[in-house]
N, C-alpha and C positions, 0 to 999 in steps of 0.2 A: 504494500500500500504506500502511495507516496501523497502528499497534503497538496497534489494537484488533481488527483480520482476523482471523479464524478458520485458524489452518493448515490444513496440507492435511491431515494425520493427523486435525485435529478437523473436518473438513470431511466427512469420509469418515465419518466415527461418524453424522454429524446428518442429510446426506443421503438415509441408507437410509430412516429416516422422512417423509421426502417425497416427492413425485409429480417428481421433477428430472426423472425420464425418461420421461414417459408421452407428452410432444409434444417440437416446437421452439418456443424462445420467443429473444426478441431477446436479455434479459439473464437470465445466469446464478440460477437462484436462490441459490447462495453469495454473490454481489453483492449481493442483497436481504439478505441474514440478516446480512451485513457492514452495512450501511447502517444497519441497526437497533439492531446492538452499539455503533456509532458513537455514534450518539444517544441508548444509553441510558450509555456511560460518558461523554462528553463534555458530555451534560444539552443539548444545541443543540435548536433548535425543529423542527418538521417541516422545512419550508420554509427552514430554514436547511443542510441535508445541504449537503458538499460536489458540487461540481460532477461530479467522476470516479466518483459515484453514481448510479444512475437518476434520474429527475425524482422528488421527493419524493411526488408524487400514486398513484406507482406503489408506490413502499418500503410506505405509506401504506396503499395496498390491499391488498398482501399482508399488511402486520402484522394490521390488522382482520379477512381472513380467517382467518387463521389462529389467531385471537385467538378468536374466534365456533366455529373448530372447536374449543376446546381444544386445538391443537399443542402450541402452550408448553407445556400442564401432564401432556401425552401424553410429550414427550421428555423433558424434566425427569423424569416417573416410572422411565420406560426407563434414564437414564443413572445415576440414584440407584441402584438392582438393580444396574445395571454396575459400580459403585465399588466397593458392599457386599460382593458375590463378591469384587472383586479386595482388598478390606481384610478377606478370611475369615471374612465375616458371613454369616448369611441373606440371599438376595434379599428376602426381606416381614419386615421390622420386626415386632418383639414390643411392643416401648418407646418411647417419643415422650415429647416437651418441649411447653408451649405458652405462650406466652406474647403480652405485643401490646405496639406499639411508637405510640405520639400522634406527630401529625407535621402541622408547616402544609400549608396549601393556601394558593393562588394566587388573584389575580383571576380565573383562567377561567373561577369559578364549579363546578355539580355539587354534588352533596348530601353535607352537612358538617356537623358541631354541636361544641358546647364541649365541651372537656375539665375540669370544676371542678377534678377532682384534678391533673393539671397544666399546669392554667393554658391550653391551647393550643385555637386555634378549628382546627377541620380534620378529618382521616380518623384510624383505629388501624388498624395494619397488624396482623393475628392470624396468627403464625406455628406451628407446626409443622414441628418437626424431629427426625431420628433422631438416632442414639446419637452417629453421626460431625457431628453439626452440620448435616445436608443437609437441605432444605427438602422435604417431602412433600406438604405442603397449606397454604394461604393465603387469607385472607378479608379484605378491604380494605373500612373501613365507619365510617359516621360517628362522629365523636368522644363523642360525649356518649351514645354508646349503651353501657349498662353491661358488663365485663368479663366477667361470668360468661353475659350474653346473647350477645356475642358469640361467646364460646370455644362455647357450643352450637351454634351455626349453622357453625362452621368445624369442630366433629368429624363433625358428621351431613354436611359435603362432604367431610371427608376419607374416612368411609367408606362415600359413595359410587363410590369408587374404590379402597379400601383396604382391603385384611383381614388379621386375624391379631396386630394390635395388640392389647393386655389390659391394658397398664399406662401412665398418661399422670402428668408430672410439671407440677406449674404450684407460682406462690406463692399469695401469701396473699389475693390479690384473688379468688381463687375460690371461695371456702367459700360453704358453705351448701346450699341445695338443688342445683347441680351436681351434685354428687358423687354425689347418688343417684339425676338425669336422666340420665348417660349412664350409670350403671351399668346402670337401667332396659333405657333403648331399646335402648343398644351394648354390652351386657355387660362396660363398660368400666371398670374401677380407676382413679380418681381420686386422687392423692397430694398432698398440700399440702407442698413442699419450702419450707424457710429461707431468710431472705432470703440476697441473691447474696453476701454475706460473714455468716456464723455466728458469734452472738455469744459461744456454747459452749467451742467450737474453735479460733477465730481464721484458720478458712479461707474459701477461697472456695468453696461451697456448688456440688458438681460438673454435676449439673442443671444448676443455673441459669445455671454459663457455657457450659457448649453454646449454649445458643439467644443468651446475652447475644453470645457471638461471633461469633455469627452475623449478628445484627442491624449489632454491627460494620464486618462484611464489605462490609455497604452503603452505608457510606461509599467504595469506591471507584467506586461510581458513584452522578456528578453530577445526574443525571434520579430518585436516588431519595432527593436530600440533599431536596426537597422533596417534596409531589405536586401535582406541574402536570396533573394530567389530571383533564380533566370527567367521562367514565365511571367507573365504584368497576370496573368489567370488564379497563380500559385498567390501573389502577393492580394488580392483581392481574396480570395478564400482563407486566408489568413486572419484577414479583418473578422471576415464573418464569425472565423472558430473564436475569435477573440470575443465577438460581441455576444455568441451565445454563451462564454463560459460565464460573463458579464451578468447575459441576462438571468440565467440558471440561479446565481449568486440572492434574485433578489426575489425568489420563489418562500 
């Protein structure tokens, strides 16, 4: 047992969305979904999983399948809806945050560009988050690709799984023609909120620490203090396993 295991209560949430029971297989799939959380809050290499894990080749395979089907971002949806009821929300979000996060990459190589605005060679994480801080959608993409390009390409994937949103909060890197492409395509309101401290008020500008906390939040795991992964598919599935261990946490 290692104090990143999924208990049995959050075993039982995550399950249901799997095929656990459709054959017999040597190792548990909880074992696998363990092995994965291991390595992404521990940051250790494939091949480096403890030995009381399946062989790494197998952990491995299952993530990539599951990665290819969209699992990650299937339960992550499911459990986000679960929270929201039980925090006396709507299941489907009205409201959303977005913002993106620059962050090195590794020798692994995978497709990367400079950041001018700050300074950093590597990927931007584009997050997407409700009102409560939870992660609904993510778009992991080279550095040097502009802010307002990116945040287009991460609304048109968030709703192609998402509906019912109308109002989306970002800063000031977004202006311009956005505002009037998503309202086009996605019938979407575009808001340009103040930076994360307001120089009016002398507060911290409510918006923008949702998602800034969020981003946060991913400093407790080690696998996402950098991006070690060669696929932009691997780094995006990475968020998601983050965001369910996250969400799991407040069951």
């Amino acid at each position: 047992m290692y104090p990143t295991d999924s208990s049995d209560a959050q075993w039982k949430i995550i399950e249901k969305y799997l095929d656990s029971n459709k054959r017999k297989r040597k190792h548990d799939l909880r074992v696998i979904f363990d092995a994965i959380f291991y390595l992404l809050v521990t940051g250790c290499q494939w091949r480096h999983l403890p030995k009381n894990f399946p062989k790494w080749q197998l952990v491995y395979y299952y993530f990539s399948k599951w990665r290819d089907e969209e699992m990650f971002t299937y339960i992550n949806d499911m459990l986000v809806e679960k929270i929201r009821i039980l925090s006396n929300k709507p299941a489907e979000c009205s409201m959303a945050i977005i913002d993106s996060q620059s962050i090195k990459t590794t020798r692994i190589g995978g497709l990367r560009g400079y950041d001018g605005n700050k300074k950093i060679n590597g990927r931007k994480r584009h997050v997407i988050v409700d009102s409560l801080g939870n992660i609904i959608s993510n778009l992991v993409h080279p550095a040097n690709i502009h802010d307002s390009v990116g945040a287009q390409l991460t609304i048109k994937n968030l709703f192609e799984n998402t509906f019912g949103i109308k109002r989306m909060y970002a800063d000031c890197g977004y202006r311009g023609n956005l505002i009037e492409k998503v309202k086009q395509e996605h019938d979407l309101s575009l808001f340009i909120s103040p930076k994360i401290k307001c120089q009016f008020i002398n507060k911290v500008s409510p918006k923008r620490w949702l998602i800034e906390r969020t981003f946060s939040w991913f400093e407790n795991f080690r696998r996402l203090s950098k991006d070690f992964e060669y696929l932009l598919e691997t780094s995006q599935a990475m968020i998601y396993i983050a965001s369910i261990k996250l969400l799991l946490n407040k069951f």
